[in-house]
C-alpha positions as CSV (number, residue, x, y, z in Angstrom):
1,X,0.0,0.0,0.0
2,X,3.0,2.2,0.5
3,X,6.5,2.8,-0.8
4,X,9.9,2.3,0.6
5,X,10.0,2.8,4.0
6,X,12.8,5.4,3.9
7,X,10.2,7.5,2.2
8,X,8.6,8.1,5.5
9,X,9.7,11.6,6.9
10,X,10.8,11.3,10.5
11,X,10.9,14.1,12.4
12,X,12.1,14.1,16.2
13,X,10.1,15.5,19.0
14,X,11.0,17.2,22.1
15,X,9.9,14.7,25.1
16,X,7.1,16.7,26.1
17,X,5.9,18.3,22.4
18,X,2.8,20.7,22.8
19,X,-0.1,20.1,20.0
20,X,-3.0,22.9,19.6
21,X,-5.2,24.0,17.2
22,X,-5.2,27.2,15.8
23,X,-7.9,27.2,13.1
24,X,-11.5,25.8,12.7
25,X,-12.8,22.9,10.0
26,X,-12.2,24.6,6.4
27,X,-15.0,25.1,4.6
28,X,-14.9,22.6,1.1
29,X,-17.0,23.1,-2.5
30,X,-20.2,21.8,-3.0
31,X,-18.1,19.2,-5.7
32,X,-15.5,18.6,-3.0
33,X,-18.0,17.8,-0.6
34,X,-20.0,15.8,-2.9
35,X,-17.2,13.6,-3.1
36,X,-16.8,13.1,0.3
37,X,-20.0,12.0,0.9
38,X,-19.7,9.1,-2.1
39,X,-16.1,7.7,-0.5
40,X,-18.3,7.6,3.0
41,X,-21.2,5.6,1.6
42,X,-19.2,3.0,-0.3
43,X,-16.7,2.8,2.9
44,X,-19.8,2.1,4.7
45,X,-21.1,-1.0,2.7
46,X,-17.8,-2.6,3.7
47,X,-17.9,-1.1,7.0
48,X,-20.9,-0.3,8.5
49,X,-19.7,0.6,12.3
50,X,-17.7,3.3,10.8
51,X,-18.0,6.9,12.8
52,X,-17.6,9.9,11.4
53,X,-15.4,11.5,14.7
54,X,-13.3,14.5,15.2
55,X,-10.3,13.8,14.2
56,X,-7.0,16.6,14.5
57,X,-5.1,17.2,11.3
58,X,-1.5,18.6,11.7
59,X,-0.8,21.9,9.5
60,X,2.9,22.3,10.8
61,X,4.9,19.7,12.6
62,X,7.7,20.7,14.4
63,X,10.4,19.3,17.3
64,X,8.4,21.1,20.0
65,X,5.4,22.4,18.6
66,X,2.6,20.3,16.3
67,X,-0.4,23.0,14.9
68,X,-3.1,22.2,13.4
69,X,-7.1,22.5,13.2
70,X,-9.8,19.5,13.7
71,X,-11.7,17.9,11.0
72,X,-14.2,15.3,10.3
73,X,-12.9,11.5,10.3
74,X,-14.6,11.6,6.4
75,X,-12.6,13.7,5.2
76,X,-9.7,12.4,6.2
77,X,-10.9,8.3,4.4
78,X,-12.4,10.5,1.6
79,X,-8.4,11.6,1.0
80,X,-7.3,8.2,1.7
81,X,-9.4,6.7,-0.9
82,X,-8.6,9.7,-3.3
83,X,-5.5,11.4,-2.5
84,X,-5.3,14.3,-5.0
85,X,-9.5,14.9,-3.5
86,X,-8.4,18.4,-1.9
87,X,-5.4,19.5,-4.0
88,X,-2.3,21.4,-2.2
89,X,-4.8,21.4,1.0
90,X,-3.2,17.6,2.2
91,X,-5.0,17.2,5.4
92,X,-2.3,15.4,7.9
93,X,-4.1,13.4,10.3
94,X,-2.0,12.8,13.6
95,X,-2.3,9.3,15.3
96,X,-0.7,8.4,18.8
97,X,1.1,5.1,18.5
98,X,2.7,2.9,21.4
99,X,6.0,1.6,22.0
100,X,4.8,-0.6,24.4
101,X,7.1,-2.2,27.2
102,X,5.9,-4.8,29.4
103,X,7.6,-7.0,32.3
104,X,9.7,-9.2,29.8
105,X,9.8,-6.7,26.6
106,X,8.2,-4.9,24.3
107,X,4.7,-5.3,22.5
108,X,3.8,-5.0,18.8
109,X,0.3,-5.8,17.6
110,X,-0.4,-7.3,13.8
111,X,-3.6,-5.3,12.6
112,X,-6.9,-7.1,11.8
113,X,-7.3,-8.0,8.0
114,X,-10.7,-6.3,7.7
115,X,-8.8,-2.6,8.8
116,X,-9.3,0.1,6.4
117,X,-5.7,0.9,7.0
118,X,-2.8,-1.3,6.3
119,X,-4.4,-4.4,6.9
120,X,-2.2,-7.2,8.2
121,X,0.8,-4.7,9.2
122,X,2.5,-4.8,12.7
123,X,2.7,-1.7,14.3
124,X,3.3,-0.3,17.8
125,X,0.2,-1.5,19.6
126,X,-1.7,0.7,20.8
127,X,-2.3,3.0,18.0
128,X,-5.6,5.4,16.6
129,X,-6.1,8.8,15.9
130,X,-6.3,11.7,17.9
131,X,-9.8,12.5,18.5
132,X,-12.0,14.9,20.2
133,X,-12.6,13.4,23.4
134,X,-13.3,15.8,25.6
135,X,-13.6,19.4,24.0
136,X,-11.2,20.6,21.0
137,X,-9.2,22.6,23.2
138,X,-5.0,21.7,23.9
139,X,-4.5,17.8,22.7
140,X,-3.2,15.5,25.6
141,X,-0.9,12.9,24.0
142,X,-1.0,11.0,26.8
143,X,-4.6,11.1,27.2
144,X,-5.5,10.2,24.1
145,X,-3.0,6.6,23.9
146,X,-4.3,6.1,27.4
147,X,-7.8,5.8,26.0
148,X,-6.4,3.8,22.9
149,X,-4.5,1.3,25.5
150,X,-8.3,0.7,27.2
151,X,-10.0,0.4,23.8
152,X,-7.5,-2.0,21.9
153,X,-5.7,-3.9,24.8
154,X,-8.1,-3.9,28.1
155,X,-5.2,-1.5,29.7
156,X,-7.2,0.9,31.9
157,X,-5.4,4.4,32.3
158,X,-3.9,3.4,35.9
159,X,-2.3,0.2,34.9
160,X,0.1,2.1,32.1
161,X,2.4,4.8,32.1
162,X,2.9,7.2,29.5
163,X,6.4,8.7,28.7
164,X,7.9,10.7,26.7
165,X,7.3,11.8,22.7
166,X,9.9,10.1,20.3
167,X,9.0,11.3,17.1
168,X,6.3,12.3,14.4
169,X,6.6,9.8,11.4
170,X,4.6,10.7,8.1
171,X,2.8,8.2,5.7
172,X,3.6,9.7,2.2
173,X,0.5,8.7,0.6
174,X,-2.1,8.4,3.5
175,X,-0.6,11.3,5.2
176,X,-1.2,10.3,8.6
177,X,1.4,11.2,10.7
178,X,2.4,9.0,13.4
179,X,3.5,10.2,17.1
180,X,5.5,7.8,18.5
181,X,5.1,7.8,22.3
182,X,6.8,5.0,25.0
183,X,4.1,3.6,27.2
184,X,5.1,0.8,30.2
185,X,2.7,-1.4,32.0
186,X,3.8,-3.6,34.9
187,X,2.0,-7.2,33.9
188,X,4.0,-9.7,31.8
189,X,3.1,-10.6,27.7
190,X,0.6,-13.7,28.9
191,X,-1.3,-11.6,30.9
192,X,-1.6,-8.6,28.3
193,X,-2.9,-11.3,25.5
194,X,-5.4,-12.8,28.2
195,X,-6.6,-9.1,28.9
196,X,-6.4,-8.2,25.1
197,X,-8.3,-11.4,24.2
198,X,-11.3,-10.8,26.9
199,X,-11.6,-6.7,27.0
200,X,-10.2,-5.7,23.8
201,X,-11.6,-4.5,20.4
202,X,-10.5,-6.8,18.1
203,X,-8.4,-4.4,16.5
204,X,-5.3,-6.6,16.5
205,X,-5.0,-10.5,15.4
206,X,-2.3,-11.3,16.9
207,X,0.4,-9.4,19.5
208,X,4.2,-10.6,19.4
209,X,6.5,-10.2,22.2
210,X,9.9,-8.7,20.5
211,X,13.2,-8.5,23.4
212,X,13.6,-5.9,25.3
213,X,17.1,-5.1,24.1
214,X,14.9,-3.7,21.5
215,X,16.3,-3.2,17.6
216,X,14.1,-3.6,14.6
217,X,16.1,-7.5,13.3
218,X,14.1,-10.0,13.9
219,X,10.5,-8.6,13.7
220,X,7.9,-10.1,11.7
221,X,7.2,-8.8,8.4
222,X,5.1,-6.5,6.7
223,X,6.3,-3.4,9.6
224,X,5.0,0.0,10.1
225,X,8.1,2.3,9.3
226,X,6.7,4.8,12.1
227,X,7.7,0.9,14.5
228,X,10.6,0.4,12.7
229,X,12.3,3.9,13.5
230,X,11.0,4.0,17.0
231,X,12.8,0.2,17.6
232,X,15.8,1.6,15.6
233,X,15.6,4.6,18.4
234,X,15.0,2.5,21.3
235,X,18.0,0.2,20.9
């Protein structure tokens, strides 16, 4: 679905990077918009739970600083499905994703074959976009992979510790961009899968336990590039 992963632009974030918005949802033609709506119904044969959320879209991305505005989660698949669908205006979704270390190593999750996006790929586990949770004021990293770690792994906020920002990792053709975060929970791999399996969403297939040395030989294959840079970082 993508190209080389050294197409992926990587930018390093301070440990602690702030993310606001500073503008409100651009207004669209009616051709534009007509559009939109199209992608969303077909998508919605295929996938019929879809949600049509908030969803915060980065304008500028730098080393301490991520602005940006929110949109709607339709616009964002509408791009996806059509990527030249709003011209120069790219819209750069921003997704938290986990580097997840447990009591014997680290975590990586192998996402469902029915996801919309790269179906079958291991990533960091937990991952999603940044949403409007509560209010569209300053975005909470933290916050939102906290929720993310309760939705996809049965992790409720207490049990897992957020750390610092690694980096920002863009998808050239999707756009998403990626913020890689550590995140440390104290129960070992079996207990995560058991938790996964019972209070989980489904959204991985299958979790792998990687050493905790770290390093990105060794992993299973098709990878995430925004995993394989933060393993490359880690070790």
């Amino acid at each position: 679905m993508f190209s080389s992963p050294s197409d992926w632009c990587v930018t390093p974030l301070a440990p602690s990077v702030v993310v606001r918005a500073e503008h409100s949802l651009p207004n669209l033609s009616p051709e534009i918009e007509t559009r939109i709506a199209l992608h969303w119904q077909n998508a919605l044969k295929d996938h019929p739970t879809l949600y049509n959320g908030r969803v915060f879209c980065a304008d500028r991305v730098e080393a301490d600083t991520i602005t940006g505005h929110w949109s709607e989660y339709r616009r964002v698949l509408a791009q996806m499905r059509e990527p030249g669908l709003y011209g120069p205006k790219i819209l750069r979704p921003l997704a938290v994703v986990g580097l997840l270390h447990t009591a014997d190593g680290i975590v990586i999750g192998q996402r469902s074959e029915t996801s919309i996006y790269l179906p079958g790929y291991w990533q960091g586990a937990p991952a999603g976009n940044v949403e409007s949770r509560n209010g569209e004021g300053d975005i909470d990293l933290a916050a939102q992979l906290r929720a993310e770690c309760e939705e996809e792994l049965g992790i409720s906020s207490k049990e897992c510790h957020v750390g610092e920002c690694l980096l920002a990792c863009e998808h050239p053709e999707t756009h998403i961009v990626d913020i890689g975060m550590n995140v440390r929970i104290a129960m070992d791999f079996a207990t995560l899968q058991e938790r996964c399996h019972r209070l989980g969403n489904a959204e991985y297939q299958a979790l792998k336990l990687l050493p905790a040395t770290g390093g990105s030989s060794g992993t299973p294959t098709p990878l995430v590039p925004t995993l394989r840079a933060m393993l490359e970082q880690h070790s």
